[in-house]
N, C-alpha and C positions, 0 to 999 in steps of 0.2 A: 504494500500500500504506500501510495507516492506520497511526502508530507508535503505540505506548505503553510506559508506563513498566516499567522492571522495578528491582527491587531487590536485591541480590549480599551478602551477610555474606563481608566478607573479612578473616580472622586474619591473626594475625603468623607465626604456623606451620598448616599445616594445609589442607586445602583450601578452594578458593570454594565455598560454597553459593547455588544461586539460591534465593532466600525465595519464599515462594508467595503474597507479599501486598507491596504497596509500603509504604514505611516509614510511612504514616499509617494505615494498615489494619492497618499490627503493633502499632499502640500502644505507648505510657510506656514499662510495667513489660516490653514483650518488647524492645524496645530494648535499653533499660537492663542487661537481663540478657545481652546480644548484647556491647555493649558496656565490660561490666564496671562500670560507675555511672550516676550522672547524665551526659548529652550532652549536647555541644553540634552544632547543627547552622552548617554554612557551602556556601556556595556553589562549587565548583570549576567548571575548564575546561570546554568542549564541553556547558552546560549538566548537570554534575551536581551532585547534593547528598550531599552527607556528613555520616552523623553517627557522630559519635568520644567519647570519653572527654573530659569538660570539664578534669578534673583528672589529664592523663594525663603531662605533661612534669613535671606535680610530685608525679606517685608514680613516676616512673622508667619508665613502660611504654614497651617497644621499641620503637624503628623500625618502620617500615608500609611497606616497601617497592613492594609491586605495590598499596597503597589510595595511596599517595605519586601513584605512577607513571599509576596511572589518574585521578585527579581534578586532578593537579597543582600539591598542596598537600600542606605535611610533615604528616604524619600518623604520632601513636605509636600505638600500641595495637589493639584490633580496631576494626572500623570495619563502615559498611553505605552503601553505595554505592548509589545511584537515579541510574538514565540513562534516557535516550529508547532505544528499540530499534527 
């Protein structure tokens, strides 16, 4: 079974959505508005990518507890998750 990628927008409250497109197929400006500004992307566990708020520990944005817990890196703010499936 052939894998590919899928993409998840996961808030700090509220539900997972799955995105209908992976994160280079959403482009800049729908990022950006996913995740409240400019991003930054970084590489987590088990092969995922996340992109976060660049500037989010110095505007105070939340905890990210279940984008923490899945990528396994501290993460504030809303976030967008890219795994293998």
């Amino acid at each position: 079974m052939a894998k590919h990628k899928v993409a998840d927008y996961i808030p700090v409250d509220g539900p997972i959505v799955r995105l209908p497109a992976t994160a280079a197929k959403l482009g800049l400006e729908k990022l950006q508005s996913l995740v409240g500004g400019y991003f930054e992307h970084a590489l987590g566990r088990a092969r995922t990518e996340v992109w976060c708020n660049e500037n989010g520990l110095a505007e105070g944005l939340a905890y990210n507890a279940r984008a923490s817990q899945r990528s396994g890196l501290d993460i504030v703010g809303n976030a967008v998750i890219e795994a293998w499936e």
